[in-house]
N, C-alpha and C positions, 0 to 999 in steps of 0.2 A: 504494500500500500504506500502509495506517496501523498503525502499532505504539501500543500500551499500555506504556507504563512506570511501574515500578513500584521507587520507593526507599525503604525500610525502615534501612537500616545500621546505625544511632545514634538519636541525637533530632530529626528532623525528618521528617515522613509524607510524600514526594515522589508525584503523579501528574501523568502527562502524557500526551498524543497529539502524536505526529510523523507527517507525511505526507510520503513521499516525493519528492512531487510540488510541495507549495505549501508546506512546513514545519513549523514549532511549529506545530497550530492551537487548542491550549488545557491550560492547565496549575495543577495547583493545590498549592499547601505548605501543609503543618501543623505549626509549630513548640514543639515543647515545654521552648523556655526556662523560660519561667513554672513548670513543673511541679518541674522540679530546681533553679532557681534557688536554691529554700531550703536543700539538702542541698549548695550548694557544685560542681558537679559534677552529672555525668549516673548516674544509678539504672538499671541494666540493666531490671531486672524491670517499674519504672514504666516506662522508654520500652518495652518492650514490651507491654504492657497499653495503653498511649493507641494505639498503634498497632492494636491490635485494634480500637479503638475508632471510629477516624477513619476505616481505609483501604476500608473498601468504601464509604462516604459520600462519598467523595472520588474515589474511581475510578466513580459516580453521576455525580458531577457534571462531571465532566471529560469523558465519553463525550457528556452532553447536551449540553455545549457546543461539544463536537465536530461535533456533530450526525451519531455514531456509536453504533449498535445495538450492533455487536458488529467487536472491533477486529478487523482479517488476520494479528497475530501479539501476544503478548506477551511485553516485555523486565522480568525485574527484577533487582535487587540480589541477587548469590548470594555477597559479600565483597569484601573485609575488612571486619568488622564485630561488634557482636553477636550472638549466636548467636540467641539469643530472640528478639530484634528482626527479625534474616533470615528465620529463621522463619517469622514473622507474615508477611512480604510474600512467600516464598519458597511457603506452604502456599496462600494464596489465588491466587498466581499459577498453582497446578500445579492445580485446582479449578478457575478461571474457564477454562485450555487446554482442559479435559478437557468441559467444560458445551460448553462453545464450538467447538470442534475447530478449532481453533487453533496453530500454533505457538509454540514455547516460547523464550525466550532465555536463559537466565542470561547474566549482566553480572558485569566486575569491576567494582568501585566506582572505583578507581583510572582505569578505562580511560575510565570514562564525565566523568570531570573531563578528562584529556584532550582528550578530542575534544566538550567543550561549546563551545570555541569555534568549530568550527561550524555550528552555532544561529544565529550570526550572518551579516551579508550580505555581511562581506569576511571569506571564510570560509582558513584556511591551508591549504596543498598540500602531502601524503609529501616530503621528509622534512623533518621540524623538530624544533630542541630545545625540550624542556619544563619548566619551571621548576615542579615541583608542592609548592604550599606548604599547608597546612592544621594544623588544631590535632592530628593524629594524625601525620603528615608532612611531610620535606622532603626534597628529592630532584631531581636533575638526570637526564633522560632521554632517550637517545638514540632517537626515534621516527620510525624507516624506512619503515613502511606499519603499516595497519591489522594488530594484534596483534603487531608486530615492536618489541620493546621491549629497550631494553637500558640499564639504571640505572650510572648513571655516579658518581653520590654521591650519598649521604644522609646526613641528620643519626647522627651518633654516642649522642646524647640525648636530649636533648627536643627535641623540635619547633618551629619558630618559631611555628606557631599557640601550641603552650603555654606554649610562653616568655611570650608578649602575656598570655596568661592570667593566668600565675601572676603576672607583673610588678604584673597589675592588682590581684590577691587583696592584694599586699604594698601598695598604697595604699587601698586599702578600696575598691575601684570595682565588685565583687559582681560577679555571673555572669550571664553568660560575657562577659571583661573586655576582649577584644580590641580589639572597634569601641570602648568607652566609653576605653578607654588612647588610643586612635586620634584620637579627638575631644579629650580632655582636650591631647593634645601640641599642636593646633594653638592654645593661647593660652602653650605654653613656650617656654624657648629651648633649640632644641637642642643649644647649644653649652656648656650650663651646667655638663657635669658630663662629662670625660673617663673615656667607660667603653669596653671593650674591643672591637674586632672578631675575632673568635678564629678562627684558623685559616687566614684570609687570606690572611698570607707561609707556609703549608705548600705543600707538593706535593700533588696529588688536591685529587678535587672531594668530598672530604666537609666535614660542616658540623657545627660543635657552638656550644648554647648556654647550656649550664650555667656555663663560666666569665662569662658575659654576665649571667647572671640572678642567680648569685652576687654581681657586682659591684653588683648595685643594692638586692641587700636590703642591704650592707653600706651604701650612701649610704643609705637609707629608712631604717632603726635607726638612722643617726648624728642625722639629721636629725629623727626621734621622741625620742629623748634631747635633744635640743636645744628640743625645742617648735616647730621646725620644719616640721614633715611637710605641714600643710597649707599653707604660704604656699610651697612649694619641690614640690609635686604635680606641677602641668604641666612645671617645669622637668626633671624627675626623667623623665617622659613622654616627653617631648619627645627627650630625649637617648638613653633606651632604644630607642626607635621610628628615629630616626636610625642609631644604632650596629648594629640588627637590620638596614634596609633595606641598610648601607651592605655588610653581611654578606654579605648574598645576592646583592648586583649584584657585587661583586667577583666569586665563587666563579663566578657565572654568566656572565660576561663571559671568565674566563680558559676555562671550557671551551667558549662559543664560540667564542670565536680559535682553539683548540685541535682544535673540529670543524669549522671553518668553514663555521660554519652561519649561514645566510642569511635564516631562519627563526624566531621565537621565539615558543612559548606560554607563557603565563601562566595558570595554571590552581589552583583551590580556594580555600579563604576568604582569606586570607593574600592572595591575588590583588588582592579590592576595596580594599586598603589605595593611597591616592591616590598617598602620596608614593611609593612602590615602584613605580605607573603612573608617574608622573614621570619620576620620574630614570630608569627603565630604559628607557624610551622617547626620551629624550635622550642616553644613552648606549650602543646598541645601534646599530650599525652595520645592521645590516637593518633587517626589520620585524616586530615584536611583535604579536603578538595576543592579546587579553583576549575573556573571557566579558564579558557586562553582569554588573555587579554582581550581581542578583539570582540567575543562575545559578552565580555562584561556590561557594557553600556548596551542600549535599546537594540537588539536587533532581530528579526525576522526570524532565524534558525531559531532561537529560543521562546518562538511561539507554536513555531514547525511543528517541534519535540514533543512540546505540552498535547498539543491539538492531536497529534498520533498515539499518546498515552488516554487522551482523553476520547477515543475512536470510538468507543464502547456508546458513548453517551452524546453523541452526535444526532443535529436533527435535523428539520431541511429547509431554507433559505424564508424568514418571516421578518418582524420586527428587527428592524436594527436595534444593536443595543448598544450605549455609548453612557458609561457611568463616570462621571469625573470623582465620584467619591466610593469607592467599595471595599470592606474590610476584607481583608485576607480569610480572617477565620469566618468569614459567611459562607466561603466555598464548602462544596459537600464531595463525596468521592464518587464517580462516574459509576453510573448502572446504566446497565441497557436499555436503548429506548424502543 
């Protein structure tokens, strides 16, 4: 069976083909950095419009290089997200079902970062914990079986992906600042500058990082009033990016002990950051698993996968669905339809 995926959610135009049988066998991204870059941030209305733009050229060229006519089912993005943007992949998706006779998947977006790692050849086995980090999310997840989900903590605030962000906005490193903060720390030191790990010594596994990002525009201003800012950048970097990692292995390590889980995924953008591969892989008593890089951020194979695990419970081309708000643990485990 070869499924179609289809990711729309935000700013990047995800297609892919998964086979059942042999795996990925061809996938293509559309990223619309460049677009929002200027306005600081992502433009609802723009990432909806490129996404008109791109996604049927894209699910063209992913079919051909499939060397597929017409997929056996299609999976796409039906939230959390934009509503516009769902839209756009969620109306083509319910259109190519309907031409096609075809089934249909809606996908959480959440579910399909999940289970991208695996995509890969040493793929993880029911049950393991999930460490989901990205610039929308961060969260600890007890994951039982397929759709069995149950969130154990999440950030209180902003997100570690935004935190990277805005960290980077407060040194001038432009959009979207995560990887350029990420690269800039490896020429700091990250011992430069004592800033906080918050929430650490609490009980529970929630995470917060507003007092974290507070703390570094207060060093960033001191060190702009000083003439500073540029010779003290990577150090500043360095130390944020430390202080963030050292956050999240904490928080994540006490609730594996806690679940004894044997088990760990790493999963969304926040994931390709090296030193977090690092040290949570030297410190994890089992075994961790990562996506490749490239599948960390938004992309279509990891709707692919979800949409072919979720075969079972496929139905056939009706109501678009586009939810900008849906909790993880609402999902249920796929039964036959």
């Amino acid at each position: 069976m070869r499924v179609l995926g289809i990711e729309t959610s935000c700013d990047e135009t995800g297609v892919a083909v998964f086979d059942t049988e042999h795996g990925l066998v061809a996938e293509a991204l559309y990223s619309q950095v460049d677009l929002h870059a200027v306005y600081g941030g992502v433009v609802p209305e723009i990432a909806s419009r490129d996404h008109i733009r791109c996604l049927l050229p894209l699910i063209r060229q992913v079919l051909r290089e499939a060397g597929t006519a017409v997929p056996d089912a299609i999976a796409y993005t039906a939230g959390p997200g934009l509503v516009g943007a769902l839209m756009v992949g969620g109306g083509l998706a319910n259109g190519l079902a309907l031409a096609w006779k075809c089934p249909l998947i809606p996908i959480h977006h959440l579910e399909g970062h999940l289970l991208a790692p695996m995509l890969e050849s040493e793929s993880p086995a029911f049950p393991f914990l999930a460490l989901l980090v990205s610039g929308g999310h961060t969260m600890l997840v007890s994951v039982r079986a397929l759709g069995e989900y149950q969130i154990l903590g999440s950030t209180l605030d902003d997100a570690v992906g935004e935190a990277f962000d805005k960290t980077a906005k407060l040194l001038g490193l432009g959009y979207p600042g995560g990887p350029a903060l990420a690269r800039l720390a490896q020429d700091g030191d990250e011992n430069a500058y004592a800033l906080p790990r918050p929430m650490v010594n609490r009980p529970g596994a929630d995470f917060s990082f507003s007092g974290l990002k507070t703390a570094v525009m207060l060093v960033a201003r001191k060190a702009r009033e000083n003439n500073e800012l540029e010779h003290v950048k990577a150090d500043i970097a360095a130390s944020f990016q430390r202080a963030a990692v050292d956050t999240l292995i904490a928080k994540t390590l006490k609730v594996a002990k806690a679940e004894r889980a044997e088990r760990l995924v790493v999963a969304g953008g926040v994931g390709a950051n090296k030193l977090l591969r690092k040290d949570l892989t030297a410190k994890f008593e089992g075994r961790v698993y990562y996506p490749r890089p490239a599948l960390c951020t938004d992309n279509g194979a990891m709707i692919a996968i979800a949409g072919a695990l979720r075969l079972a419970s496929a139905g056939e081309a009706g109501a678009i669905q586009a939810r900008a708000r849906w909790s993880l643990d609402a999902l249920e485990a796929p039964v036959a339809a």
